[in-house]
N, C-alpha and C positions, 0 to 999 in steps of 0.2 A: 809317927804319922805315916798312915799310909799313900803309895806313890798315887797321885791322880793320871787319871786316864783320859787321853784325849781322842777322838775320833774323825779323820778328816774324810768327807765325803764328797766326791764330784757325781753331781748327777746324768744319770741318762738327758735326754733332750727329743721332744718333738717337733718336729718340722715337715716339711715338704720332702727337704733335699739336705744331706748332709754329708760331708768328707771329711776328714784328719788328715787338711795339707798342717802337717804340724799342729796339732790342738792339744793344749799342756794345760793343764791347772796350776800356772807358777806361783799363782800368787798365793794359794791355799798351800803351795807344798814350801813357802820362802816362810807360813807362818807356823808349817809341822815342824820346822828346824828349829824359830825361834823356842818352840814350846818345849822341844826337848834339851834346847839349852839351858833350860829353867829347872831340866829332871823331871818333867811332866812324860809321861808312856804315851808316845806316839802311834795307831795306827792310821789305814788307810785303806778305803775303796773308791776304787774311779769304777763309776759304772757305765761312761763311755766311752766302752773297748771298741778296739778295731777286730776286723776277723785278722789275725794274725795269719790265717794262711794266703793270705792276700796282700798281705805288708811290703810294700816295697822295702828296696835295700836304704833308699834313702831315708827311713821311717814314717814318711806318707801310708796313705790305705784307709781303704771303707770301714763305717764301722758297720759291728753287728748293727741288724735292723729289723723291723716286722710291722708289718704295715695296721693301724690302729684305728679306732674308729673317732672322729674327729670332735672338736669341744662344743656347744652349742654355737660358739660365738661365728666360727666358722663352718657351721654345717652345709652352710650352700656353696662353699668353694669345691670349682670340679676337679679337686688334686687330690693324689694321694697324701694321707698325712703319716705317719710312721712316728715308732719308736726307736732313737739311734744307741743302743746301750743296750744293758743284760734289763732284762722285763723285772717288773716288781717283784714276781715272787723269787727270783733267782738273787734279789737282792734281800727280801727277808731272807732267803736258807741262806745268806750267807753270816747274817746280824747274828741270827739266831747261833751260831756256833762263837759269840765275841763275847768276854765281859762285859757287864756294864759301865759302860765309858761315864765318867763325871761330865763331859762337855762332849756337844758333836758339834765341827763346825760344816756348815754346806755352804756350798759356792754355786753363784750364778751368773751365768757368762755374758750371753746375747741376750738382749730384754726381752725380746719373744719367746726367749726358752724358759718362764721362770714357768712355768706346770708342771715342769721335770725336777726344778727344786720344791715347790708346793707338793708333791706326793710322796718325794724322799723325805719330808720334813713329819709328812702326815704318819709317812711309815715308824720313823725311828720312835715320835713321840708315843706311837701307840704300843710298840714295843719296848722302850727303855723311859715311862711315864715321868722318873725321878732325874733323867740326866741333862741338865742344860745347853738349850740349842742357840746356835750362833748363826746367824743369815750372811754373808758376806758377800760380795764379787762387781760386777759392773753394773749387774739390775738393777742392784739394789742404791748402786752412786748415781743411777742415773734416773730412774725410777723410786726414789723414795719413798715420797706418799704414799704410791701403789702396791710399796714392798709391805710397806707396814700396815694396810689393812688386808692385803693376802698373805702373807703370813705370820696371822695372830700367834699362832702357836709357838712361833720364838722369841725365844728369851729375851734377844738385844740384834738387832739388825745393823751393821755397820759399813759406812760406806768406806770407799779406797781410801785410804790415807790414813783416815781417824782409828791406829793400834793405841793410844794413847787411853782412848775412852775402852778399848778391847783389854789391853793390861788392867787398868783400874777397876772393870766390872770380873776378872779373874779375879783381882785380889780381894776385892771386897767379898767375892760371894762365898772364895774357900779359903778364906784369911790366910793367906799367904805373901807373902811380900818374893817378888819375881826379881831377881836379880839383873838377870838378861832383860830391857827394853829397848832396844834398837830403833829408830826412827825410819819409818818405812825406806826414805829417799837416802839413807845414812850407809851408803856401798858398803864403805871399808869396814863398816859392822856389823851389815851383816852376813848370817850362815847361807852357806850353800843351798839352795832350796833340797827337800830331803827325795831328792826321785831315786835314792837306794831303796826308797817304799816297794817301788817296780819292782817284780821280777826280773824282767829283762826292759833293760832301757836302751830306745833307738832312740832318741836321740836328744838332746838337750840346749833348752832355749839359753841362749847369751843376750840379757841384758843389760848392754855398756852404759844407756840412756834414761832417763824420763821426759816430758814435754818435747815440746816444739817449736824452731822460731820463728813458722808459720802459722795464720790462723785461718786454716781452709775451711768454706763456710758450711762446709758436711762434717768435720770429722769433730772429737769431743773432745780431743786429747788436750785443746789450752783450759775444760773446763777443769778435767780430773786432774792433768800435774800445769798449774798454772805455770811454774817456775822448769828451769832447765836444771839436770843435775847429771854432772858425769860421771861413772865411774871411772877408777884409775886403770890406768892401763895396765900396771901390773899386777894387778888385784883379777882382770880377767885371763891374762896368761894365765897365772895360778889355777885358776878352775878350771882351766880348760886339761891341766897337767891333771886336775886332779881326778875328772871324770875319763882321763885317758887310762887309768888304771881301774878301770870299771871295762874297760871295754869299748869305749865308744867313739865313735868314727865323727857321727853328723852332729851338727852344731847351728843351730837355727837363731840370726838377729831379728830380734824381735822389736826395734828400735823403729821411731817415728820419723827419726830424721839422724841414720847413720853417717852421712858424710859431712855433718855442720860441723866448722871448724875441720874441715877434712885436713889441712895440715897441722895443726894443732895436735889433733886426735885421731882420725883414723886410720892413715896414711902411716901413722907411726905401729900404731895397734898391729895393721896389716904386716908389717914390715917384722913385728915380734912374730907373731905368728910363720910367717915365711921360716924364720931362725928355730922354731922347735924341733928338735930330731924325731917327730912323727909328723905324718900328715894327716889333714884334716878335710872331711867333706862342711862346705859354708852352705847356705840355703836360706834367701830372704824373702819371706812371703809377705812382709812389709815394704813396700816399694821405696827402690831409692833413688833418687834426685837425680836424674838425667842431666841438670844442668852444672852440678857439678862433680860430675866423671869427666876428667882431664886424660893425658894420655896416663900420666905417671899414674893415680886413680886405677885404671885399668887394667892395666900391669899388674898392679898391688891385687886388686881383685881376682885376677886369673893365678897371678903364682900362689896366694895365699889357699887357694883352696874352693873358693865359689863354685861352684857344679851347674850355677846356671843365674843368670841377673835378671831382676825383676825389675823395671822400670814404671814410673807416675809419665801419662801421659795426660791422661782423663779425657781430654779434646784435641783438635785440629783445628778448631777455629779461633783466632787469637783474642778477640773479645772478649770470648767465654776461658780461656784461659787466665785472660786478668783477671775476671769474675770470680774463678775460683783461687785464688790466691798470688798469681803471676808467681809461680816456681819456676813456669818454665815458658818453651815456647819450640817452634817444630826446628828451627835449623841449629836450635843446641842441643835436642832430641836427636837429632841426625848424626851432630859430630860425634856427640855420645857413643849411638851406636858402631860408626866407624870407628871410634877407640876401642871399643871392645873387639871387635873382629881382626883390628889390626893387631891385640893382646895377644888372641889365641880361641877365642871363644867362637861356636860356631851360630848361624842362623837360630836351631833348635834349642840353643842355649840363651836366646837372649828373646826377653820379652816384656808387653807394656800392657801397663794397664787401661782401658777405656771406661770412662763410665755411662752408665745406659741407667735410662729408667729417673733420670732429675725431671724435677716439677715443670713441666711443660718444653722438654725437650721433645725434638722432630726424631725421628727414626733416619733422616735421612743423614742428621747429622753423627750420625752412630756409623752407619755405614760408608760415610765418607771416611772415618778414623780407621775402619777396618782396612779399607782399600789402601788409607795411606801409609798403614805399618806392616801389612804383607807389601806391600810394594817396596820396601826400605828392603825388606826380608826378614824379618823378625817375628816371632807368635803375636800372636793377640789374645788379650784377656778378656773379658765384657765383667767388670764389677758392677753387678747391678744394684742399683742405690739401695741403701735402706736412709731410713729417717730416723734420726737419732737425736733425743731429746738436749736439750740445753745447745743446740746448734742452731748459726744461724736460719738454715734453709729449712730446719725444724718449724723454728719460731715463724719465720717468714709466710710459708707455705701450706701449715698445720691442716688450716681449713680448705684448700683446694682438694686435701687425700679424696679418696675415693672411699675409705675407711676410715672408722674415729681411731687416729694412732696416738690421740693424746689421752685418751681415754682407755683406752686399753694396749699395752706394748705387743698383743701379740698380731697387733694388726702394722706392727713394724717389721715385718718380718719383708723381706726383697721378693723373698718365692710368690708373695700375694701382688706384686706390682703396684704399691700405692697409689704411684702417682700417672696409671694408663690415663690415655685419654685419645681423641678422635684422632690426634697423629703421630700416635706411638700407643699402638694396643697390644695385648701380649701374643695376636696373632704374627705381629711385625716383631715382638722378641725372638719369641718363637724361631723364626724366617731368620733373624740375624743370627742367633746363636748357631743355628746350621752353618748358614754361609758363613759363619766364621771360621767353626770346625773345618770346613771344605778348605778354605784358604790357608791354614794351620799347618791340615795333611799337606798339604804340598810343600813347604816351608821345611816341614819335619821329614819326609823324604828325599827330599836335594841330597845331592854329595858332598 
């Protein structure tokens, strides 16, 4: 029997505005592993490349772009809209030079990006008409319905979790019985995700986690991993040894809620790491828990290797603080950041998130938060909301949009401002995101 062929493809993506603070297809490259565990021929194209001459050292960096002409749905929005990846035809010359794969699977990330997977899907099928297409990634778990009547053209469209129905439609369709099925959530079984695919790999996400013991009423993650599950701790040492002979330095937590059971689990984890005879750049673009960074916490974070702390602030007003989940509140915010400075960490190094842009939020209360975290001395972030389905303030709010976002995901997107309105319009975004900049530089030039 000959070896089947599998093809993994991340697609380009249109947007407004797009960067690679860390942006990995993990999930697609955790199911190229399993598939070659099975003896299946793995290959692989990511077509949202960064310009590499532009890469930071930390593995951040813009991607390739080229500005596009916009879909009907958003013709009257006065932004530029872009393509953040290599452009179609650069992705057929590249098909074109592959055998015909038995299976292609595509991944789709943010819900308003799924037209960068509908054209990668429209491409392969026209060119390899005989090879079965697999839809997978977070549009598609969180956008269902809508996955499945836009993209007729694949085979079986699968949400987060369900490899079970993904194994059982491999083996039925190439009568093959798969050895290797690993349970998504199942650590210690499964493989490394396959980023030797890379050429060169900057850097590599560390998932110790899934779920959350929070249920913030923006975010989706108690919908996709209901349940908590950890991995073991020496099960991540290991990876990390093992991508240290790759070459690689930076190492990105990608976890929802890093420090839960901090002495339990991560205080220990930090504490292994500190003991490896190399060192390691850490980098979390998921923010972590302000309230519980103690001093020891701190310490751990700075000797283990952190290159810079991202903090959940989201507000300053303690009401809305509860509202959204009561993680935190401003004078464990504060002690926080004085544990880190007293660590080792500088100003430029430590920063929070706010969030801008929730359904019927003032502009003023944005700019209070800005003033109050450059005053501490710290960066400021402005995560500007999006809406995201199966969420409280989804379901709550749906109908106030400004746009039908349940109707179509691409009117989910944060660059279109869903939820402006007479007291926070995007001329007042706009004005904040400067004066935030403005506030930022000064913070980042201190001594």
């Amino acid at each position: 029997m000959k070896q089947l062929k599998a093809l993994l493809i991340n697609p380009y993506i249109y947007d407004f505005a797009a960067y690679s603070f860390w942006s990995s297809p993990l999930g697609l490259l955790y199911i190229g592993s399993i598939l070659r565990k099975n003896h299946i021929d793995v290959s692989f194209i990511d077509c949202l490349r960064v310009n590499e001459k532009k890469r930071r050292a930390d593995g951040r960096g813009p991607f390739i772009k080229e500005v596009v002409e916009k879909p009907e749905a958003i013709k009257g929005i006065k932004k530029k809209f872009r393509r953040y990846g290599i452009s179609k035809e650069m992705l057929i010359d590249e098909l074109i030079g592959i055998d015909q794969p038995d299976i292609i699977l595509i991944t789709s990330i943010m819900t308003y990006w799924y037209l960068g997977a509908k054209e990668v899907l429209e491409v392969v099928k026209g060119l390899f008409p005989a090879s079965k297409i697999v839809i997978g990634g977070i549009y598609p778990t969180l956008c269902y319905e809508h996955a499945t009547y836009v993209m007729k053209d694949a085979d079986i469209i699968i949400k987060h979790g369900d490899l079970k129905i993904f194994y059982s439609f491999l083996e039925d369709l190439f009568s093959i019985d798969m050895p290797f099925k690993p349970d998504p959530y199942d650590f210690e079984r499964l493989p490394y995700p396959a980023y030797d695919l890379y050429e060169k790999i900057s850097f590599i996400p560390l998932l110790t986690s899934y779920g959350c013991i929070y249920r913030c009423p923006y975010c989706a993650t108690p919908y996709m991993h209901p349940n908590i599950f950890r991995r073991d701790i020496g099960g991540v040492i290991s990876e990390i040894e093992y991508w240290q002979d790759y070459g690689v330095e930076n190492y990105v937590i990608y976890d929802d809620n890093f420090l839960s059971q901090k002495d339990k689990y991560a205080s220990l984890l930090l504490k292994k790491i500190i003991e490896l005879p190399f060192a390691v750049k850490i980098f979390n673009p998921n923010a972590l828990n302000a309230s519980l960074i103690d001093e020891n916490i701190a310490h751990l974070l700075f000797n283990s290797g952190f290159k810079e702390v991202r903090l959940g602030l989201e507000t300053i007003h303690p009401e809305k603080q509860k509202a959204l989940g009561g993680k935190i509140n401003n004078p464990l915010f504060e002690r926080a950041v004085n544990f880190l400075f007293k660590a080792g960490f500088k100003p430029k190094d430590v920063s929070a998130y706010i969030l801008a842009g929730l359904p019927f939020q003032k502009k003023d209360e944005v700019k209070d938060a800005i003033d109050y975290v450059s005053g501490i001395g710290v960066i400021t972030h402005l995560a500007e909301y999006t809406p995201i389905p199966h969420t409280e303030l989804f379901q709550r709010f749906k109908g106030y949009a400004r746009y039908p976002i349940e109707e179509d995901p691409i009117f989910q997107n944060n660059a279109l401002f869903p939820f402006a309105w007479e007291c926070f319009t995007e001329e007042d975004l706009n004005a904040l995101k400067l004066y935030c900049r403005e506030k930022n530089e000064k913070i980042k030039e201190a001594p």
